[in-house]
Backbone bond lengths (Angstrom), bond angles and torsions (degrees), N, CA, C in turn:
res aa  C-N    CA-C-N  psi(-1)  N-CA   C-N-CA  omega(-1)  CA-C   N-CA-C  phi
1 X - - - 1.472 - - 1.533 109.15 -
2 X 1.657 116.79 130.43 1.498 109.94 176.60 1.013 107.19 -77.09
3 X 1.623 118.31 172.44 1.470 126.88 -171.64 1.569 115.33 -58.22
4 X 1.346 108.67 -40.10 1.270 125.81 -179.12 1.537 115.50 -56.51
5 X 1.178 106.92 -35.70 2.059 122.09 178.02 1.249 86.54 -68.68
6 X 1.183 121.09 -62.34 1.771 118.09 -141.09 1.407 84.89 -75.65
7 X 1.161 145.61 -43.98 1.527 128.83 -179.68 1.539 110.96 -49.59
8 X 1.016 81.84 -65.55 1.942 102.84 -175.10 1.832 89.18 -49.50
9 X 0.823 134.14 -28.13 1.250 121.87 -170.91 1.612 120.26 -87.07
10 X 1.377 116.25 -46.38 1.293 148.49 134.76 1.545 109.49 -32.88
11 X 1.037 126.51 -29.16 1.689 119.64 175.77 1.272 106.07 -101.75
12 X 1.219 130.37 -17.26 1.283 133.49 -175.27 1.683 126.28 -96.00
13 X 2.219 91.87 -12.41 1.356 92.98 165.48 1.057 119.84 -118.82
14 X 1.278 110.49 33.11 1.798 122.48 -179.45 1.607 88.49 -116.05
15 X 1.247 132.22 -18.71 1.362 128.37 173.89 1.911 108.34 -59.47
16 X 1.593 76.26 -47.72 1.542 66.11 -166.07 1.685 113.33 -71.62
17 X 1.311 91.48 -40.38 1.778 105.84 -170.80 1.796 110.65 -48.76
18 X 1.543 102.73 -17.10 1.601 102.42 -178.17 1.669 101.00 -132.96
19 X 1.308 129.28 36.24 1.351 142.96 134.97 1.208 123.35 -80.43
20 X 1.582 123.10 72.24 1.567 115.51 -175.08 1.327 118.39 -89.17
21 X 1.558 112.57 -21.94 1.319 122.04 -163.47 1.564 123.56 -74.23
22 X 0.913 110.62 96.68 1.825 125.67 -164.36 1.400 101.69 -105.75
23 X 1.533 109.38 156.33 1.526 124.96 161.63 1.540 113.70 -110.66
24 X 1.242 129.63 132.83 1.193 84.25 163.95 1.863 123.56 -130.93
25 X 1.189 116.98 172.25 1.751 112.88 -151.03 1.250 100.12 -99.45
26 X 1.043 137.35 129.78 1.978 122.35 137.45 0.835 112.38 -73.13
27 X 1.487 117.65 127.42 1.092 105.69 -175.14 1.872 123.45 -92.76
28 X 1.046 146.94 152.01 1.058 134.94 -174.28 1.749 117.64 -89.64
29 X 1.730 108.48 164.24 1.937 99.27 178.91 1.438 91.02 -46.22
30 X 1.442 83.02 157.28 1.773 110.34 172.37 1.576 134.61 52.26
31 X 1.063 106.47 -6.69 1.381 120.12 -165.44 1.578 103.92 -68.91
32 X 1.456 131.18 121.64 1.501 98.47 164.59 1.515 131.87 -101.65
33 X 1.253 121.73 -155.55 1.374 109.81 -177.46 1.799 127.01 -76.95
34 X 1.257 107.68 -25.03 1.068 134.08 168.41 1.710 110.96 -61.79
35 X 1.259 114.43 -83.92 1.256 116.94 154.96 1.662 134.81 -19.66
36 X 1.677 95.09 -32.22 1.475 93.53 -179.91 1.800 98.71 -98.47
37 X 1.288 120.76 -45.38 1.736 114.60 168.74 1.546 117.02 -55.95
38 X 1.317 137.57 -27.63 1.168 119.64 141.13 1.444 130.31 -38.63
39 X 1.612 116.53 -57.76 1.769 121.64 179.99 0.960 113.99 -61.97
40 X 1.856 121.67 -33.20 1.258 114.05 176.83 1.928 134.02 -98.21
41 X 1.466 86.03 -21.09 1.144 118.20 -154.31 1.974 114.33 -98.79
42 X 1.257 99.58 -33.43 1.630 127.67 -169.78 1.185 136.91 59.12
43 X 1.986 93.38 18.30 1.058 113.85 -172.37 1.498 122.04 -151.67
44 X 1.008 134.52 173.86 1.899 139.95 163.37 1.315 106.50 178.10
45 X 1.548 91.11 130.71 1.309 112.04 169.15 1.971 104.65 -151.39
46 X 1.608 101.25 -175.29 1.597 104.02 -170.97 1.652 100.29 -54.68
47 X 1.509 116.78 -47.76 1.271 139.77 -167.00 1.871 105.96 -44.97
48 X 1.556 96.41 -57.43 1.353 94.65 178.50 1.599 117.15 -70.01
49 X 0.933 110.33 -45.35 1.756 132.00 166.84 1.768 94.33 -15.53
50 X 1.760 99.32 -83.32 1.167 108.30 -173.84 1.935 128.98 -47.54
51 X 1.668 84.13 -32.69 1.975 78.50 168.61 1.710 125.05 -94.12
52 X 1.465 90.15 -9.06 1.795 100.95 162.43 1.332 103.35 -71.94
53 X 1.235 142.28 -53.48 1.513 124.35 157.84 1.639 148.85 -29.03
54 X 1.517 92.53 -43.01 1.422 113.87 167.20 1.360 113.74 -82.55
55 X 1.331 121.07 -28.00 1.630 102.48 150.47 0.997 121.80 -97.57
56 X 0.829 160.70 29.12 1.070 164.87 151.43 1.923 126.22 -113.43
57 X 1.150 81.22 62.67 2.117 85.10 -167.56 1.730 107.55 -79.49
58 X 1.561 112.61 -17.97 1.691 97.03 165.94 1.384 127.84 -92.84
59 X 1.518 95.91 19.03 1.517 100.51 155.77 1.364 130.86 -98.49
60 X 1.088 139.45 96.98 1.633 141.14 -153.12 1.338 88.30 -63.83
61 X 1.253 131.70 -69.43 1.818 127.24 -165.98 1.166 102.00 -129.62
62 X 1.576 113.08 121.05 1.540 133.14 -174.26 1.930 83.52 -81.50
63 X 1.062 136.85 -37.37 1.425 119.35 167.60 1.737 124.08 -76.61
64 X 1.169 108.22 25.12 1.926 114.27 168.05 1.655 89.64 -137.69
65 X 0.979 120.02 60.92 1.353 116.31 164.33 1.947 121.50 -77.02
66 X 1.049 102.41 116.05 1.827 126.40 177.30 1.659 107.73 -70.80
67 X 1.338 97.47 145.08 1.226 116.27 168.64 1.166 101.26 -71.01
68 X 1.524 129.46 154.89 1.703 131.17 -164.87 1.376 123.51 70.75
69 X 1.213 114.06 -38.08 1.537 129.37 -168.77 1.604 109.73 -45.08
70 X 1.723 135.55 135.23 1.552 99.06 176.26 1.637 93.12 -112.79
71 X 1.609 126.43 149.24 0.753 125.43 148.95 1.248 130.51 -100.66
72 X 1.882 128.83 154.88 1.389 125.50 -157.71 1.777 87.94 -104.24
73 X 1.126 114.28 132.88 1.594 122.98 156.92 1.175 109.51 -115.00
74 X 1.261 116.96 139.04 1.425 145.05 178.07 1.915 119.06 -74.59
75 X 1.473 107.83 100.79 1.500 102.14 -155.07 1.511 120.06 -67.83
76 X 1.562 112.60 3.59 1.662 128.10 -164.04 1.449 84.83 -96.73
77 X 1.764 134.37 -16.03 1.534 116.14 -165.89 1.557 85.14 -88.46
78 X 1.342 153.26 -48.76 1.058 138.87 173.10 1.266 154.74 -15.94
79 X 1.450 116.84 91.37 1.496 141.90 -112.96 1.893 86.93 -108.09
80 X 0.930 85.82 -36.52 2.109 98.45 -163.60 1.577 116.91 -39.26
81 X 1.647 108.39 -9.36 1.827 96.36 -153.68 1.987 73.75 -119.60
82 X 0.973 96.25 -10.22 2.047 107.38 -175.27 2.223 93.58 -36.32
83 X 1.216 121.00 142.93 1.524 117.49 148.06 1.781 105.37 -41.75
84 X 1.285 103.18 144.81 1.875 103.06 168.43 1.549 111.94 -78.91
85 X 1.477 128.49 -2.81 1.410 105.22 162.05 1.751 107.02 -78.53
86 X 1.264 121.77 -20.19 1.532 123.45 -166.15 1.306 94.91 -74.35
87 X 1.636 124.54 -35.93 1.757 116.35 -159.95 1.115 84.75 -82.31
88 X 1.428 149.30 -44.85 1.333 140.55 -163.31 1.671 100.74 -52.30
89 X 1.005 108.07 -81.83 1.820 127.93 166.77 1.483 109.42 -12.24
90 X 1.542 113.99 -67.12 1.362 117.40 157.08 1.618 140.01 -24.49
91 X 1.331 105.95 -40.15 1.590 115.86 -163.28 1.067 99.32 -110.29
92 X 2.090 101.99 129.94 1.267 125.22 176.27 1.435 112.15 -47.12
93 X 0.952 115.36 155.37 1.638 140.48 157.84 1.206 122.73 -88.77
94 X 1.487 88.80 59.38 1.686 114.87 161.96 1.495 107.38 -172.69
95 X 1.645 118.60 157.46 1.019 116.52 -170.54 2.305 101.92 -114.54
96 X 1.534 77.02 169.43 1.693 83.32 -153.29 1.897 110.53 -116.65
97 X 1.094 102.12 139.12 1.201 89.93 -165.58 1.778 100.93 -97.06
98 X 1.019 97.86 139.18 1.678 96.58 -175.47 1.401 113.57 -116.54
99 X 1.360 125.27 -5.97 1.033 122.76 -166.35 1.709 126.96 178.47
100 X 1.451 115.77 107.60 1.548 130.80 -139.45 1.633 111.12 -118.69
101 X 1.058 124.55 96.87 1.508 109.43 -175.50 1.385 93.17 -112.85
102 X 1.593 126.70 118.98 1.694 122.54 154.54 1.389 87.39 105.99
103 X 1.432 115.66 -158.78 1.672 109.52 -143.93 1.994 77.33 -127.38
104 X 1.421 102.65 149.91 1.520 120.74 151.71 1.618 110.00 -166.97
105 X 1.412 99.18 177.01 1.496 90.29 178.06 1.164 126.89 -148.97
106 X 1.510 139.59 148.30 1.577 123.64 -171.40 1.049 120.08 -85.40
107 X 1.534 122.07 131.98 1.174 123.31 -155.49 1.780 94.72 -120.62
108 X 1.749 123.28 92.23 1.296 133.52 -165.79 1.344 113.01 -54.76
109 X 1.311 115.93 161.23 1.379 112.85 174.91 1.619 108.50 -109.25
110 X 1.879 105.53 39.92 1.532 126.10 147.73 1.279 102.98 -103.25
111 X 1.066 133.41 -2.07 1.592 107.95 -162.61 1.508 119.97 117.69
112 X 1.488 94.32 -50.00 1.777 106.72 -177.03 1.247 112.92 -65.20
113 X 1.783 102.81 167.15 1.759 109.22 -170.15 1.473 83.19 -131.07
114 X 1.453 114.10 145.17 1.439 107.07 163.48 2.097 85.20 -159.14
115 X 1.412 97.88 167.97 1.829 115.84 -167.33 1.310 87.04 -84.26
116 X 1.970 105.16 147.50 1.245 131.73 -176.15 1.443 105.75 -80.55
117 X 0.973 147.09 142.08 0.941 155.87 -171.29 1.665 117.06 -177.42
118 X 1.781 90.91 143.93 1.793 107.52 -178.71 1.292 136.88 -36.06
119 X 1.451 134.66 81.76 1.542 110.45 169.26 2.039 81.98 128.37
120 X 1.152 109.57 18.93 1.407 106.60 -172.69 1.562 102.00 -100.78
121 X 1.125 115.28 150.05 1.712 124.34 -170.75 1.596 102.40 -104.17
122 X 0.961 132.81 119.71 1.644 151.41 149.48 1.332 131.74 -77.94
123 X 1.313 115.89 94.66 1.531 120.95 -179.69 1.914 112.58 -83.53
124 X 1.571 93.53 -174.15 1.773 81.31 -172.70 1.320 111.12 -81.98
125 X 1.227 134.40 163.66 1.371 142.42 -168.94 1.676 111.56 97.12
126 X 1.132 100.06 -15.20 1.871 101.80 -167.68 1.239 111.63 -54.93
127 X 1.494 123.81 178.17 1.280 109.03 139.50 1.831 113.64 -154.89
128 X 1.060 147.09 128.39 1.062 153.91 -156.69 2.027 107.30 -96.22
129 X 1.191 105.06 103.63 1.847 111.01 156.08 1.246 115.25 -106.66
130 X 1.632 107.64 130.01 1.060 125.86 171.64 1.700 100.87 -96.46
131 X 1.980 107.36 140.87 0.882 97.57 168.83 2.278 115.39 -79.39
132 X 1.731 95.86 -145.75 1.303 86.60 167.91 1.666 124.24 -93.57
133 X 1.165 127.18 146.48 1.231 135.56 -178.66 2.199 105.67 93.93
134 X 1.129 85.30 -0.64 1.690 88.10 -179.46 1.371 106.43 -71.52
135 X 1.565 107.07 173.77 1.094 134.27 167.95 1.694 129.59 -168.35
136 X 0.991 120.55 139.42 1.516 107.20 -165.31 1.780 83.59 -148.22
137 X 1.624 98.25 168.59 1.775 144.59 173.33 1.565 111.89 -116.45
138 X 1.290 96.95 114.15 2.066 103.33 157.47 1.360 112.65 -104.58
139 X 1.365 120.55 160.46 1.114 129.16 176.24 1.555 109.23 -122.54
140 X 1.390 116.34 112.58 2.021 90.25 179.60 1.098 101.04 -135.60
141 X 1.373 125.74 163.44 1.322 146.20 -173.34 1.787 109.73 43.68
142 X 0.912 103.87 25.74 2.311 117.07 174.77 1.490 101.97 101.78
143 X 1.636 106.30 -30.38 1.517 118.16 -161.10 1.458 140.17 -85.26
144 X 1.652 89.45 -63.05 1.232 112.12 -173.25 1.621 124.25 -78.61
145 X 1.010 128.34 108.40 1.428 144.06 157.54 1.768 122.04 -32.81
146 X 1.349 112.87 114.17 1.508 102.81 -179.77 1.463 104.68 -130.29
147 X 1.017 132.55 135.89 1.523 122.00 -176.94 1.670 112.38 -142.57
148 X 1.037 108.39 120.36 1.392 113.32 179.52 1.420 131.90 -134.33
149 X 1.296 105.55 147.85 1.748 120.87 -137.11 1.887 101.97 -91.55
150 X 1.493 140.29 -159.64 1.155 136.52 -179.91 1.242 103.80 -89.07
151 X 2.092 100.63 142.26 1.639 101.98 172.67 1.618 112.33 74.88
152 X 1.455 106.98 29.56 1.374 90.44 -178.86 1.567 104.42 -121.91
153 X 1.232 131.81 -174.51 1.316 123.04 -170.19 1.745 105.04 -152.01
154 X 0.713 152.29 112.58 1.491 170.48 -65.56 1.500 124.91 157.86
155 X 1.455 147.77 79.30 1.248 151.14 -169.81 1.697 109.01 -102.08
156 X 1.192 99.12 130.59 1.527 111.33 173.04 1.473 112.55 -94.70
157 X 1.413 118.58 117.34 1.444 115.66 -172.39 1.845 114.47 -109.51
158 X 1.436 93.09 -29.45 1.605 87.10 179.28 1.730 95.69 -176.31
159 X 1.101 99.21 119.87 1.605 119.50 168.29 1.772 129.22 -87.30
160 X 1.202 121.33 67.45 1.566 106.27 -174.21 1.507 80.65 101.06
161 X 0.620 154.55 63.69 1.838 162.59 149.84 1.355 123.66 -79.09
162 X 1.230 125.18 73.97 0.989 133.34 174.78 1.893 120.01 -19.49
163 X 1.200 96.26 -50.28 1.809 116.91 176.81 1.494 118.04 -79.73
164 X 1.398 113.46 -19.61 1.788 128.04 155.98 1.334 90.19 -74.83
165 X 1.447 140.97 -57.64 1.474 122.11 -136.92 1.379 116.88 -45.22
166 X 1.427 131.71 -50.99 1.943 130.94 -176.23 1.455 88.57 61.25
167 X 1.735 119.02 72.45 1.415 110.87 159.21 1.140 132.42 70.84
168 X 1.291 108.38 -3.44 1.891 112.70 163.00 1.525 99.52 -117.22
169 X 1.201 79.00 174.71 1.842 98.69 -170.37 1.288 119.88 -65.58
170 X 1.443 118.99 -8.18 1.409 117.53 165.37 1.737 100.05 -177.86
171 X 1.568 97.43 161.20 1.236 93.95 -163.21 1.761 103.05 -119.85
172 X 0.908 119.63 174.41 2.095 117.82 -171.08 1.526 104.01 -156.98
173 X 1.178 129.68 109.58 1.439 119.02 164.33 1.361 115.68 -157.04
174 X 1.553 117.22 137.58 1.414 142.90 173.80 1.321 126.73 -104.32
175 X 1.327 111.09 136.92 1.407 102.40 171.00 1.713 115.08 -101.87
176 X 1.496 97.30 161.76 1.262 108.32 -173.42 1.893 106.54 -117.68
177 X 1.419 118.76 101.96 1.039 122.80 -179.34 1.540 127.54 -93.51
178 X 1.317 110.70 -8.35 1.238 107.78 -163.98 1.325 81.43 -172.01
179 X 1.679 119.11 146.44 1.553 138.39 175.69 1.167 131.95 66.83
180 X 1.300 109.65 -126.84 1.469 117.30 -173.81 1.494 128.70 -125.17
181 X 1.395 118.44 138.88 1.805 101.28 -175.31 1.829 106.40 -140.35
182 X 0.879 106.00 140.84 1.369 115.81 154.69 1.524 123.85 -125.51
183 X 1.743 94.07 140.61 1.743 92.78 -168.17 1.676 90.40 -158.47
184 X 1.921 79.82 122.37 1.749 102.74 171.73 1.934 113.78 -112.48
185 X 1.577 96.66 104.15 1.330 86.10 -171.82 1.562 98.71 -107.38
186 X 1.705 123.76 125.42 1.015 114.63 167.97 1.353 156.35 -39.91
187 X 1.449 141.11 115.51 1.432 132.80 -170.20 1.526 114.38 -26.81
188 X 1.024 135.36 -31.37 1.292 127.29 -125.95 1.646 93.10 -113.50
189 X 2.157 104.51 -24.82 1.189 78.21 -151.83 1.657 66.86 -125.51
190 X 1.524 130.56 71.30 1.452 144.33 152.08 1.373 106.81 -90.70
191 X 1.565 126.68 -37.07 1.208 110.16 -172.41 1.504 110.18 -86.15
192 X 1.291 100.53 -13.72 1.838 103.55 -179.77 1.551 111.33 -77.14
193 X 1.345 112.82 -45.87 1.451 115.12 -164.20 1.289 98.12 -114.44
194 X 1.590 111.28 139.37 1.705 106.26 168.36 1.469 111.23 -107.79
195 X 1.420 109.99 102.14 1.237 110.64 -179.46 1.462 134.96 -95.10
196 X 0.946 119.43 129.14 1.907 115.07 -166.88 1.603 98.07 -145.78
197 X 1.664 85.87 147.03 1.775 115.45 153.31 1.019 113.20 -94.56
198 X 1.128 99.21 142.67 1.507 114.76 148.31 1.466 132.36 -126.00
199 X 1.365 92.14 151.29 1.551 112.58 -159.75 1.279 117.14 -115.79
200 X 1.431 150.39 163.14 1.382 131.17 -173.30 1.478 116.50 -85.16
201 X 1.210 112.78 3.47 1.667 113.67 166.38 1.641 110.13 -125.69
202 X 1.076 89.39 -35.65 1.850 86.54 174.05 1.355 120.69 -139.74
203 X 1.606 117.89 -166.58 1.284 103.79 -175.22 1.693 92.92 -139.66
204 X 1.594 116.15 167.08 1.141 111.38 -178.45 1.685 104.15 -130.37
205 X 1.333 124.67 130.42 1.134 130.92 -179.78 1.492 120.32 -101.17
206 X 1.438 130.53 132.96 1.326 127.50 -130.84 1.844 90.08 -130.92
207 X 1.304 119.28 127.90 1.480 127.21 -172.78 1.500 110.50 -118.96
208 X 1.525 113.56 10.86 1.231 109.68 -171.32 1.416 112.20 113.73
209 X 0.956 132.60 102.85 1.555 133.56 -150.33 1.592 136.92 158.57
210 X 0.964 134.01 164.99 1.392 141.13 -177.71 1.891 99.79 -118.15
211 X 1.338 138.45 133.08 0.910 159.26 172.03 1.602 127.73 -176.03
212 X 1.329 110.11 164.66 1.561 105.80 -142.59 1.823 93.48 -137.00
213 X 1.265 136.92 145.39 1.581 132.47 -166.63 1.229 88.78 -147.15
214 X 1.490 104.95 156.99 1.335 109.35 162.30 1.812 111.77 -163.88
215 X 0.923 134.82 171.79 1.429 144.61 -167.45 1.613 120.56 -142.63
216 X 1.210 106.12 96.13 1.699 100.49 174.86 1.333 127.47 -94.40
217 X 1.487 118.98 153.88 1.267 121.26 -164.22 1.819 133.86 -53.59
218 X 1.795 91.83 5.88 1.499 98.74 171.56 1.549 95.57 -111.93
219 X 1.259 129.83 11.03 1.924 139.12 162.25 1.561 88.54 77.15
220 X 1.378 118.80 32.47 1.522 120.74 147.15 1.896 97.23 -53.74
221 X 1.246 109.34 166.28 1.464 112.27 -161.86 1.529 104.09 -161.64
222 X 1.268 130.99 99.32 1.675 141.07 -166.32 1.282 115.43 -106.17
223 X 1.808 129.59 130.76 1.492 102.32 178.53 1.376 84.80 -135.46
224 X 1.618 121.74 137.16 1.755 114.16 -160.59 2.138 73.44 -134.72
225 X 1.512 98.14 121.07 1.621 109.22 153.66 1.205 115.04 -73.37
226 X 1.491 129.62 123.97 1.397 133.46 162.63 1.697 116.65 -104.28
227 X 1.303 117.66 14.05 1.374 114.30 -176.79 2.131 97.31 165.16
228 X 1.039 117.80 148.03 1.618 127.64 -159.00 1.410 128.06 31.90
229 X 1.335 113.38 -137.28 1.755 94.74 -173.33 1.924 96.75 -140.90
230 X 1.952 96.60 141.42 1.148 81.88 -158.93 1.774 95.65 -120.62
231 X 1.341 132.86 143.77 1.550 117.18 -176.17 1.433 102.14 -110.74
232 X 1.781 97.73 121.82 1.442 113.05 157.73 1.546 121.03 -91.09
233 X 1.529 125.49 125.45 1.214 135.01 144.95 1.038 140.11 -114.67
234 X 1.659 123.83 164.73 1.453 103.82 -159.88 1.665 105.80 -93.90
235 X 1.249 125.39 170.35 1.097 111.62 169.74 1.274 134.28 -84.11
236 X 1.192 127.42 4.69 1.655 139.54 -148.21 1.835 81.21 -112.10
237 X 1.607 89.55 131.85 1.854 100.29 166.50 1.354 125.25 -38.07
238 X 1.757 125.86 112.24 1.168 115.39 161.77 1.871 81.83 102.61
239 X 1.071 145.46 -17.65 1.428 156.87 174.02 1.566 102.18 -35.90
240 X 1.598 113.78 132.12 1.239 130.99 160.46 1.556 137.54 -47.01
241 X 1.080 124.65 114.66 1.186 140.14 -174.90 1.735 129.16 -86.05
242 X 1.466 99.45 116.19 1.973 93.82 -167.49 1.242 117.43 -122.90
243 X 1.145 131.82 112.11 1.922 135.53 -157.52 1.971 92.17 -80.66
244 X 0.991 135.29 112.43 1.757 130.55 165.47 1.746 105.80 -82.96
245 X 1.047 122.43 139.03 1.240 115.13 174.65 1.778 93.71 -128.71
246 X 1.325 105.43 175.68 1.454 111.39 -174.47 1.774 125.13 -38.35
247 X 1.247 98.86 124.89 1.843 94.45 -173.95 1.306 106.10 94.65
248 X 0.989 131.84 -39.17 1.704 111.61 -141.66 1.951 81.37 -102.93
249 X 1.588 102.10 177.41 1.262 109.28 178.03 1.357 102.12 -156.35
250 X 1.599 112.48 179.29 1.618 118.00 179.24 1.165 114.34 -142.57
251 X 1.374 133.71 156.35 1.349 140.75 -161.73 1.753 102.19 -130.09
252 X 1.418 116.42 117.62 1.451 114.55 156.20 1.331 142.18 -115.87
253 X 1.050 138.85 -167.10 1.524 132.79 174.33 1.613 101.61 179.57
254 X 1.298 77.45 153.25 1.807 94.17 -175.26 1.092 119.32 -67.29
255 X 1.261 135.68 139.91 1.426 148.99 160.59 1.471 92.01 78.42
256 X 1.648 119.58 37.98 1.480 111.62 162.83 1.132 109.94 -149.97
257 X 1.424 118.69 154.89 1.666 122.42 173.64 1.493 123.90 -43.35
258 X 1.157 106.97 122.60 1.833 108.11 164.75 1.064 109.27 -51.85
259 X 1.357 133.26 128.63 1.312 157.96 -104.22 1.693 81.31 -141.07
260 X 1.462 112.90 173.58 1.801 124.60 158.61 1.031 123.66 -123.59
261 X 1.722 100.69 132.99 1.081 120.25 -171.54 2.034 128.90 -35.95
262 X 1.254 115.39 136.23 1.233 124.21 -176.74 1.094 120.93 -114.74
263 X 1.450 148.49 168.06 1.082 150.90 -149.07 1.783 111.97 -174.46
264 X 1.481 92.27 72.71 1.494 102.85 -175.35 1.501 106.86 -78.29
265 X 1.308 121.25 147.90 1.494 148.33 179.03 1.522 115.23 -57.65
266 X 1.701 110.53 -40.77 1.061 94.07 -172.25 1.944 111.88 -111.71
267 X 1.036 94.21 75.56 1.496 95.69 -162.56 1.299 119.68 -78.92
268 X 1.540 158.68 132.51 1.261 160.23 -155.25 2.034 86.04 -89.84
269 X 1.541 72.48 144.08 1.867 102.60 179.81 1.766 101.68 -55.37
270 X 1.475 122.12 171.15 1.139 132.15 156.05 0.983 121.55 -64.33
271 X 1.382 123.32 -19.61 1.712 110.75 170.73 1.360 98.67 -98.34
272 X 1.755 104.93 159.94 1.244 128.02 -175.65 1.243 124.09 164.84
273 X 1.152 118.84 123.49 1.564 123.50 34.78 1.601 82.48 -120.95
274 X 1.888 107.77 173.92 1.334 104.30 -157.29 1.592 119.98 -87.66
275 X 1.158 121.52 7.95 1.510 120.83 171.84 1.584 107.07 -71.45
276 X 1.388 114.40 -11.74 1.453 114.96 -155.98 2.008 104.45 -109.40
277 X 1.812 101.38 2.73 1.410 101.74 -165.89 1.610 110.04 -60.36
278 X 1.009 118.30 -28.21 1.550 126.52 -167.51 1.961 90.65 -56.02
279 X 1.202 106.67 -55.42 1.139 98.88 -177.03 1.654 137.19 -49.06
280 X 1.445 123.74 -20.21 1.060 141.00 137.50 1.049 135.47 -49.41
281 X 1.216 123.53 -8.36 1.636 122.58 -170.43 1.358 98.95 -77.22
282 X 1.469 121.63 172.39 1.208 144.59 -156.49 2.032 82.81 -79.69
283 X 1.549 99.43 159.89 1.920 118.65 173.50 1.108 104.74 -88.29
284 X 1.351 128.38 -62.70 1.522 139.82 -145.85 0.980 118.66 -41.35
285 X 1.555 135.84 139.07 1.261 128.79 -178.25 1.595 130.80 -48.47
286 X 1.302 115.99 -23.33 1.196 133.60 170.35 1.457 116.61 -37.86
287 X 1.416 90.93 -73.65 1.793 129.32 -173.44 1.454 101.90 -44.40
288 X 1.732 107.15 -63.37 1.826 99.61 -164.78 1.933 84.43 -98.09
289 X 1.270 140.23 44.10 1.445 119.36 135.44 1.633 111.32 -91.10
290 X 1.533 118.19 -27.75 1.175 116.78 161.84 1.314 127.10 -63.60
291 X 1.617 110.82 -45.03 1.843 100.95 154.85 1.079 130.00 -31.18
292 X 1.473 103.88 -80.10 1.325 107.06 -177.53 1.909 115.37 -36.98
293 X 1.313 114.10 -73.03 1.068 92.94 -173.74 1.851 131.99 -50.52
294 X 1.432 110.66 -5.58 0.969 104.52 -171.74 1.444 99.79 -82.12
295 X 1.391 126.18 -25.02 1.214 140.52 -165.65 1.490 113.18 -82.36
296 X 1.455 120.82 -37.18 1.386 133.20 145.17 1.189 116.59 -57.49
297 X 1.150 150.32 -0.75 1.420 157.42 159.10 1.537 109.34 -96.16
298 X 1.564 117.98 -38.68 1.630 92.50 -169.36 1.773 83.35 -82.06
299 X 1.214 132.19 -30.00 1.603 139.04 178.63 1.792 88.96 -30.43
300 X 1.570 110.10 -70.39 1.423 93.39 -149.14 1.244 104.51 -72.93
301 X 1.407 134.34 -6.98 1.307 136.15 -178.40 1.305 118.98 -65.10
302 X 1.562 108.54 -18.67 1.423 102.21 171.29 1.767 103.00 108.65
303 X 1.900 114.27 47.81 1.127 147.48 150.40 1.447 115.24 -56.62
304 X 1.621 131.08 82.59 1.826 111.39 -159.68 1.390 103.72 -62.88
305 X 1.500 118.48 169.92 1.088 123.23 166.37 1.372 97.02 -93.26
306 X 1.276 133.52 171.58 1.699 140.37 145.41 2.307 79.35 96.06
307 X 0.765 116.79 31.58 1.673 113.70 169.73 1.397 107.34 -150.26
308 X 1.319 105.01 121.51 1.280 126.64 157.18 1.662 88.81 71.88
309 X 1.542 107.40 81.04 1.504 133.87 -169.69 1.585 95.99 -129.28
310 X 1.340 110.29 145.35 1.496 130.32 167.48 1.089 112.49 -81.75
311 X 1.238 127.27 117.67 1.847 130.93 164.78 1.480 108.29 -127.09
């Protein structure tokens, strides 16, 4: 080992040896580990993975996580109070799956097919199918929320993309080929990241916001704002440009003009869909010290372990 390892090595185990300060979680049904170091943590990656393991040694698999179960998090990994250019900076360049209901599968950008599953990391080229009755959660850039419904199909094109960016500090965009999507990208961090879908006629550019897309099997193409302002353009050279602001939505189709914006009455809330509400709840320390304990209470009430576990 060069001198330089053995330091680096030596500094890295005095980190831990004088990191005592832990929280620790119950965790609730279904929740996984990923999912919960995001809420608590503001972050996941392999790095954290690996020291959620090391504390945590009476957990055989931080990916079969039990209802009841508590896990210890380490309060120095806590990314959340970071400036938002630092969390940006922070988060891998890849997106994370936090959360899997029903069968889909990753479809690599080698070639290979392998099953979707919780707590799994997605680089660019991927692409995610859900079968029917599915539903799944992304996590990208620390922040942004992606959620998608059954039968839908999902491509990762560039994460932190320098050549996506258009003038911000990094750029993120997916396409949406098939189904359904929801995507909450935070205010704060629109001017940092330029995030966009894409769609097979146009694309939608995301400033901080809650909005919802979708694609039907004749490549009809829908983009409905539920909260900030979202810009649709078309993709074809010289292509039309449409600002959505709260409520209203737009309808496209191929080989035809972008249409104007509408503003139907009965519009579905910003959250969605509802297995995923927990995920919306407020960050602040306040909020999940009252969780938790509430969660340590239905725990001692007699919450089983080995029910309603992630695999």
């Amino acid at each position: 080992m060069t001198p330089l390892l053995l330091a680096l090595a030596i500094s890295s185990h005095a980190q831990v040896a004088t990191d005592t300060a832990f929280s620790n979680v119950v965790v609730r049904p279904r929740q996984t580990v990923s999912w919960i170091a995001f809420r608590y943590l503001g972050g996941f990656s392999s790095a954290i993975a690996d020291t959620l393991r090391m504390d945590n040694p009476k957990i055989s698999d931080l990916g079969k996580l039990c209802g009841g179960e508590t896990i210890r998090l380490r309060r120095s990994m806590d990314r959340r109070a970071l400036p938002p250019q630092r969390q940006i900076e922070l988060a891998s360049r890849q997106a994370v799956v936090t959360t899997i209901k029903g069968q889909g599968e990753i479809r690599k950008a080698n070639g290979s097919i392998e099953s979707l599953t919780a707590n799994r990391f997605l680089s660019s080229g991927d692409e995610i199918r859900l079968g029917a009755g599915a539903s799944a959660e992304l996590v990208i850039d620390n922040q942004s929320v992606l959620r998608l419904r059954e039968n839908s199909r999902l491509r990762i094109q560039g994460l932190q993309d320098t050549s996506l960016a258009q003038g911000r500090k990094a750029g993120t965009r997916v396409a949406l080929d098939a189904g359904s999507l929801w995507v909450k990208v935070r205010t704060w961090a629109g001017p940092l990241v330029g995030f966009e879908v894409r769609l097979p006629s146009v694309i939608a550019g995301v400033h901080g916001t809650v909005f919802e897309t979708s694609v039907m099997d004749d490549a009809t193409q829908k983009v409905a704002v539920r909260e900030g302002v979202v810009s649709v353009r078309e993709l074809r050279e010289g292509g039309k440009e449409v600002k959505l602001a709260k409520g209203q939505e737009i309808t496209a189709k191929p080989d035809a003009p972008l249409g104007e914006p509408t503003a139907p009455k009965d519009a579905p809330p910003a959250v969605w869909p509802e297995e995923f509400q927990d995920t919306d709840a407020p960050l602040d320390a306040k909020a999940l010290h009252k969780e938790n304990r509430k969660a340590n209470k239905a725990s001692a009430s007699g919450v089983p372990g080995g029910v309603d576990c992630i695999y």
